[in-house]
C-alpha positions as CSV (number, residue, x, y, z in Angstrom):
1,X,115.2,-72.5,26.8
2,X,111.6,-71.3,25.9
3,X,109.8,-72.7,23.3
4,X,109.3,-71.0,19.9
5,X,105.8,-70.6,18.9
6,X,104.2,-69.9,15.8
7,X,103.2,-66.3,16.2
8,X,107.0,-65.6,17.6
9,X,108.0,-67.0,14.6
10,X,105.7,-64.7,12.2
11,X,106.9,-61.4,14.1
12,X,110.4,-62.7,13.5
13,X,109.7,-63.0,9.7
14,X,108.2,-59.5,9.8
15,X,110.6,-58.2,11.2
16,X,113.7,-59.5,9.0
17,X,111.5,-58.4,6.1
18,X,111.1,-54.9,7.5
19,X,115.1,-54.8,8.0
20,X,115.5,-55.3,4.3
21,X,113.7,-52.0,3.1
22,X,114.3,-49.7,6.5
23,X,116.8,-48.4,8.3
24,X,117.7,-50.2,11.7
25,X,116.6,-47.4,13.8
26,X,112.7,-47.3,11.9
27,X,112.2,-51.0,12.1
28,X,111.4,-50.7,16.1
29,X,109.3,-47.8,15.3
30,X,107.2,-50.1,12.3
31,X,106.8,-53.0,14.2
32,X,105.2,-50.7,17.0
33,X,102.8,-49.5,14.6
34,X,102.0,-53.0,13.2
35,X,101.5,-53.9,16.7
36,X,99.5,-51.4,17.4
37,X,96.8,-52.5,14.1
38,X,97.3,-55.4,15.0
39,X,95.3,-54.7,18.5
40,X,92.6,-52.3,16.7
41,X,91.9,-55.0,14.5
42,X,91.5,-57.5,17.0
43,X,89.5,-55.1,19.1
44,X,86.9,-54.3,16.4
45,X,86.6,-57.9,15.5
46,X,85.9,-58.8,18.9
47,X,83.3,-56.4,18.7
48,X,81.8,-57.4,15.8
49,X,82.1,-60.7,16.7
50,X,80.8,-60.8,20.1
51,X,77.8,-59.1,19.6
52,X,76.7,-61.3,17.0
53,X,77.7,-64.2,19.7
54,X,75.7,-62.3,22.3
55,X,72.4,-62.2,19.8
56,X,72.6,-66.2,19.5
57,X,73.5,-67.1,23.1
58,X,70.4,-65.0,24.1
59,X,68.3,-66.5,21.1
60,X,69.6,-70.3,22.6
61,X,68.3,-69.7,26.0
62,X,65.3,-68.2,24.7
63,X,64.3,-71.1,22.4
64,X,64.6,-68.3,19.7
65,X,66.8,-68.3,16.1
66,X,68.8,-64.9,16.8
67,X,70.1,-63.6,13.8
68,X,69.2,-65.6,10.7
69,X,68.0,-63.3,7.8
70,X,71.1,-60.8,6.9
71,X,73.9,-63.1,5.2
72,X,74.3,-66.9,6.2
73,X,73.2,-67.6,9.5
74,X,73.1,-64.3,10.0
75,X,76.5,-63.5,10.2
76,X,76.1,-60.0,8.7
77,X,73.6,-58.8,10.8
78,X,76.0,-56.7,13.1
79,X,77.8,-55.0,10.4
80,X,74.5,-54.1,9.2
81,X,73.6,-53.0,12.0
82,X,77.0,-50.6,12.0
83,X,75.3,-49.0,8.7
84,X,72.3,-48.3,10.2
85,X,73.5,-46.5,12.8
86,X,76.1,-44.6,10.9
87,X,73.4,-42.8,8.6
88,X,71.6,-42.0,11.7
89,X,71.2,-38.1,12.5
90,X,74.0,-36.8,14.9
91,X,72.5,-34.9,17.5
92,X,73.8,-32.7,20.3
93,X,71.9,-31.3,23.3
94,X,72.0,-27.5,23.9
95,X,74.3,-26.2,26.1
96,X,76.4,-29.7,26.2
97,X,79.8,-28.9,27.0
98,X,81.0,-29.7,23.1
99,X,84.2,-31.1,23.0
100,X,84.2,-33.3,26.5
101,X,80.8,-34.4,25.1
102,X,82.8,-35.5,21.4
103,X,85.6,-37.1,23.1
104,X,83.7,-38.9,25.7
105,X,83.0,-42.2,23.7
106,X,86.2,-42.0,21.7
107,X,88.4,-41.7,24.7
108,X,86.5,-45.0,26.2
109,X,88.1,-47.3,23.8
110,X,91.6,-46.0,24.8
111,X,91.9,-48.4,28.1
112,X,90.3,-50.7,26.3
113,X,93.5,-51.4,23.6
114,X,95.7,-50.2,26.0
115,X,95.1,-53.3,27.7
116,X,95.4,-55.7,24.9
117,X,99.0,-54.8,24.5
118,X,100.1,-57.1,27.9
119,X,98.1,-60.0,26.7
120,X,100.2,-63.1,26.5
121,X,98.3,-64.9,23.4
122,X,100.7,-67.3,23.3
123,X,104.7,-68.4,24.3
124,X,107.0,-64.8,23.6
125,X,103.4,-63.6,21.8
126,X,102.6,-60.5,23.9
127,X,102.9,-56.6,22.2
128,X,104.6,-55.7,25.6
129,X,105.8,-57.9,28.0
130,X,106.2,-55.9,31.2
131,X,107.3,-56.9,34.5
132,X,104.6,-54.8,36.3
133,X,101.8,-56.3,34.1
134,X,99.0,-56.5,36.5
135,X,99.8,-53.5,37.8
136,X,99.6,-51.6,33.6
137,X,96.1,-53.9,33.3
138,X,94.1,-52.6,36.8
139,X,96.1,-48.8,36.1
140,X,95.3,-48.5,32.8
141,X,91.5,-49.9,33.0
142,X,90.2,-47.9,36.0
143,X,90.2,-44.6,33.6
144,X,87.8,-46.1,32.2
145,X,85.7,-44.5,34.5
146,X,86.3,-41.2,33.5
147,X,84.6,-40.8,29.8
148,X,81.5,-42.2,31.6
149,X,81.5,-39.4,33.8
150,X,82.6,-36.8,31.2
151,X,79.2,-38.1,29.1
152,X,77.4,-37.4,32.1
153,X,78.6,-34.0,32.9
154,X,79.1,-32.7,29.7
155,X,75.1,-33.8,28.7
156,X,74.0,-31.3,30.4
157,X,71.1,-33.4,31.4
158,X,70.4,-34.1,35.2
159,X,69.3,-37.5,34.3
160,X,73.0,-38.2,32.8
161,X,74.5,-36.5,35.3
162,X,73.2,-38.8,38.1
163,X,73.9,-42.1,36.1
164,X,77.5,-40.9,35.0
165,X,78.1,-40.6,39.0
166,X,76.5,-44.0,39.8
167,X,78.5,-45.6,37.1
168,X,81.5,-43.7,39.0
169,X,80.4,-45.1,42.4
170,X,79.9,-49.0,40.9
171,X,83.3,-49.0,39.3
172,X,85.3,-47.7,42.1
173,X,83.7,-49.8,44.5
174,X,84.3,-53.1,42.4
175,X,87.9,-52.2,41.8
176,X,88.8,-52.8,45.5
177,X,87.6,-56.5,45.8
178,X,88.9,-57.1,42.3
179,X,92.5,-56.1,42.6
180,X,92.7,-58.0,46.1
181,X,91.5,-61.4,44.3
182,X,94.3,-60.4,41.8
183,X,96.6,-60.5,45.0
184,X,96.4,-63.9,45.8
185,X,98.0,-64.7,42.7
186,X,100.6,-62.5,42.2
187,X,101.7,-63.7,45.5
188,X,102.0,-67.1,44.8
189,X,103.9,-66.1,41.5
190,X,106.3,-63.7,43.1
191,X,105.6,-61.7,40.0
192,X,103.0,-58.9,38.3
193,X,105.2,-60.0,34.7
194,X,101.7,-62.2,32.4
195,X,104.3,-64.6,31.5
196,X,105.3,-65.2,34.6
197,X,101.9,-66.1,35.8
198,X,101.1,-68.4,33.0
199,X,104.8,-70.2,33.4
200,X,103.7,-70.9,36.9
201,X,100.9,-72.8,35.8
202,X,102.6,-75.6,33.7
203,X,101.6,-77.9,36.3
204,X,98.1,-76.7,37.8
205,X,95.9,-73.6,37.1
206,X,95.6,-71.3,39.6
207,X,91.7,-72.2,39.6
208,X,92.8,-74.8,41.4
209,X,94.6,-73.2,44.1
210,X,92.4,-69.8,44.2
211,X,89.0,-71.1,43.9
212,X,87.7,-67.8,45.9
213,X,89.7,-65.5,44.2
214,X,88.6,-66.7,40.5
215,X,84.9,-66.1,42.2
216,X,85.3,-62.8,43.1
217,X,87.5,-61.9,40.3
218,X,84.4,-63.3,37.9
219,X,81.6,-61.2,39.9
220,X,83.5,-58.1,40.4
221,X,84.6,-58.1,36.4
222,X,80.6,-58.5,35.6
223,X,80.1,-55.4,37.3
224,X,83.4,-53.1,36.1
225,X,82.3,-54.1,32.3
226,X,78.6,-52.7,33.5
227,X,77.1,-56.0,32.6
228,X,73.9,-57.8,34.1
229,X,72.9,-58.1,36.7
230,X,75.1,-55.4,37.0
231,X,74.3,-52.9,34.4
232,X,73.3,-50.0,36.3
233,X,74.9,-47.8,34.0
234,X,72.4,-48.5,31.5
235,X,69.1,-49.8,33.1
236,X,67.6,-51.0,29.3
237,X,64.1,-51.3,31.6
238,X,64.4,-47.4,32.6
239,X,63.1,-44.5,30.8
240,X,66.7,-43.0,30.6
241,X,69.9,-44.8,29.7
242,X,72.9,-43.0,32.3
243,X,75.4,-41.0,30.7
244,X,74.1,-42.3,27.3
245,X,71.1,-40.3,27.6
246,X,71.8,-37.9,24.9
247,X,74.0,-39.6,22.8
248,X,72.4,-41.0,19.1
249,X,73.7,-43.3,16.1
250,X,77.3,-44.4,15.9
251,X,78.7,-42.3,19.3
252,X,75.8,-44.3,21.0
253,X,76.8,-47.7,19.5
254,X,80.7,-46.5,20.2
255,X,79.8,-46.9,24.4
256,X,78.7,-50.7,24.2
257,X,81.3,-51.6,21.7
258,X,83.7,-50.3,23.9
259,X,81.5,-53.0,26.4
260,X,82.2,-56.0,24.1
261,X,86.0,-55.2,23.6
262,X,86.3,-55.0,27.7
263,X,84.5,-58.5,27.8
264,X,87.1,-60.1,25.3
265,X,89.8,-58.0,28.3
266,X,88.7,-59.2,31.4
267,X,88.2,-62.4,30.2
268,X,92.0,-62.8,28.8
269,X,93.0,-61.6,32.0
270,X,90.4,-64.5,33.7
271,X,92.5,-66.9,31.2
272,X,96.2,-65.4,31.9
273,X,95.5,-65.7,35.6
274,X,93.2,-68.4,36.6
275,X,93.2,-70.8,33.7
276,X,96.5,-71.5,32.4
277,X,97.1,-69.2,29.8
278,X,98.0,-70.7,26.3
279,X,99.1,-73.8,28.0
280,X,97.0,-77.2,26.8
281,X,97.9,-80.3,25.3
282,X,98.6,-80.7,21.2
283,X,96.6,-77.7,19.8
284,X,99.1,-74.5,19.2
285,X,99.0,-72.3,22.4
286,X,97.2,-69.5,20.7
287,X,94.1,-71.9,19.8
288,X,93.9,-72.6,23.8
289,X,94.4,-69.4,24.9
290,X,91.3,-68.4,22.5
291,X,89.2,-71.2,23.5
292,X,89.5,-70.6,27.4
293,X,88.6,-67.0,26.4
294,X,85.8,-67.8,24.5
295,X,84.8,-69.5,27.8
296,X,85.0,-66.7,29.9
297,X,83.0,-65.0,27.4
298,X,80.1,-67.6,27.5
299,X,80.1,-67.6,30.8
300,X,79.7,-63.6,31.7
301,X,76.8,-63.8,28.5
302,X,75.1,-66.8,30.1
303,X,75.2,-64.3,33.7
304,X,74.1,-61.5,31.5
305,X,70.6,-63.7,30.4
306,X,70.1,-65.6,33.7
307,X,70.2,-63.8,36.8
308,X,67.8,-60.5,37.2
309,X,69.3,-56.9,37.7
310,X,70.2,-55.7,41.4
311,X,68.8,-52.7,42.4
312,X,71.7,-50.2,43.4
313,X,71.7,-50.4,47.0
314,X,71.6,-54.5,46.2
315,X,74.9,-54.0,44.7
316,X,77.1,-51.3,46.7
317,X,76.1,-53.9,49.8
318,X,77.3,-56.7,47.7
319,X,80.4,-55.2,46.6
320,X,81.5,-53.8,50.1
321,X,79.9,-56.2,52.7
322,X,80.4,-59.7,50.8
323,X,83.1,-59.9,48.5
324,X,85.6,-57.2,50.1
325,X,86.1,-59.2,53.2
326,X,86.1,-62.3,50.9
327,X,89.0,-61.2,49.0
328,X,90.4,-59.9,52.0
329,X,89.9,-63.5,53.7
330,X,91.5,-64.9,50.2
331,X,94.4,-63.1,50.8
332,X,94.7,-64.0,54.4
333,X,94.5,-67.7,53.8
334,X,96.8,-67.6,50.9
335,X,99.4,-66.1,53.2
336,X,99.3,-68.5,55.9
337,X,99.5,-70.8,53.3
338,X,102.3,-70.2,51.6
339,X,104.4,-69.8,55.1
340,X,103.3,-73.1,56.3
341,X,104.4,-74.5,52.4
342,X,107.9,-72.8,53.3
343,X,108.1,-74.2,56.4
344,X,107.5,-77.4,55.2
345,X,109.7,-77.5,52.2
């Protein structure tokens, strides 16, 4: 019998409540939209949150203060930084195409909260438990290559054009590697359901058992979220920014939000599949799950302000020539593995 958890608990509550005042057949459809505010709200906190994280972790290994004038500690600083770009001037480029150019940044954050809804936060707390999990997660983020290449095309810039297509060519090529370190684990589960996973690690995280897998995973993430040494997509040291060459104010800042909420995702699914999930001794499951997260996210921000950016040809040679045949030797090994466990047992 699985354990009831906190957050179960609350959805329950909500729920009975909701029965009270609707009919049966508009409760489903209520707690779908709850659900789905529920994953905006955690999205644009994460945002918020994580680039004021991303100012201080940079100011630490810097020896600077980061953030310290706009509320205490600073705290404010990024949602005054929203304002500010807000009341900036909205500019299109002539002969953009109009509407692919509009929709490019909005449509980014749709993968993004798409994936949030197979997160297991915690025991029975996950918006949609579905048995091909892994499978939704990698489906539903590799569109996000699309609204970079729709900025790009639709900029009618050459310059945009070229980095929407590079930023094309370093997602695809990470995707491979990244879905085979995936493998390994969903073949020692048996299963592509999150809670599955996460039940299989009661005894020992998978870290433990897939030591090349969470390696490549962890590299190959870096470079699908587009950040350093990876950040082709926007080289801040060049004179043009890729696809987000002609974009200004708020539909510029909307592109690298959409970067911090895919930070908070791949490291959840880092968490979910490597580190244990919510499991962890006497804090609630929810407060582990978040702490190993916050991990994660320390950990790509600590790449991001350490290692030096990798020229483009540096990186397709990495991606194809290193850590393909790693995940493919991952695979192998874990294979063999598990029939010589079978025979055994």
């Amino acid at each position: 019998m699985q354990e009831v958890t906190g957050l179960y608990v609350i959805a329950e509550m909500l729920r009975d409540i909701l029965g009270h005042y609707l009919p049966a057949q508009y409760v489903d459809i209520s707690m779908s939209l709850i659900n789905i505010g529920v994953i905006f709200g955690i999205i644009s906190m994460t945002a918020v949150v994580l680039v004021y994280g991303e100012r201080k972790v940079s100011a630490f290994m810097q020896s600077r203060s980061g953030p310290n004038r706009v509320g205490p500690y600073g705290l404010l600083q990024t949602i005054a930084d929203m304002f500010k770009l807000m009341s900036k001037e909205d500019i299109m480029p002539a002969g953009a195409d109009k509407w692919m150019w509009i929709l490019a940044p909005m449509i980014l954050f749709i993968p993004a909260a798409a994936a949030y809804a197979v997160f297991p936060f915690d025991n029975q707390a996950v918006f949609a438990d579905l048995n091909i999990g892994i499978f939704y997660f990698i489906a539903v983020s590799s569109q996000a290559v699309l609204p970079f290449l729709m900025a790009g095309w639709a900029s009618n810039n050459k310059y945009a054009l070229i980095g929407g297509m590079r930023t094309v060519a370093q997602m695809l090529s990470y995707e491979v590697p990244m879905v085979l370190s995936i493998l390994g684990v969903v073949m020692m589960v048996g299963s592509m359901r999150m809670s599955d996973i996460v039940a299989a690690q009661q005894n020992v995280w998978f870290i433990v058992l897939q030591p090349i897998a969470f390696v490549v995973y962890v590299i190959t993430a870096t470079a699908e979220i587009n950040r350093a040494p990876f950040d082709l997509v926007e080289g801040e040291s060049e004179i043009v920014a890729g696809p987000f060459t002609e974009y200004t104010g708020m539909r510029f800042a909307l592109f690298f939000l959409a970067e911090y909420a895919n930070l908070f995702a791949v490291s959840a699914i880092a968490t979910t599949l490597f580190l244990g999930g919510w499991h962890g001794p006497w804090l609630p499951g929810w407060v582990w799950f978040f702490l190993k997260v916050a991990g994660m996210v320390f950990l790509f921000m600590w790449f991001r302000w350490t290692f030096p950016r990798l020229r483009i040809d540096q990186l397709m040679a990495l991606g194809w020539k290193v850590l393909l045949p790693l995940a493919l030797v991952n695979v192998v090994i874990t294979g063999v593995g598990m029939y010589i466990y079978q025979l055994l047992s």
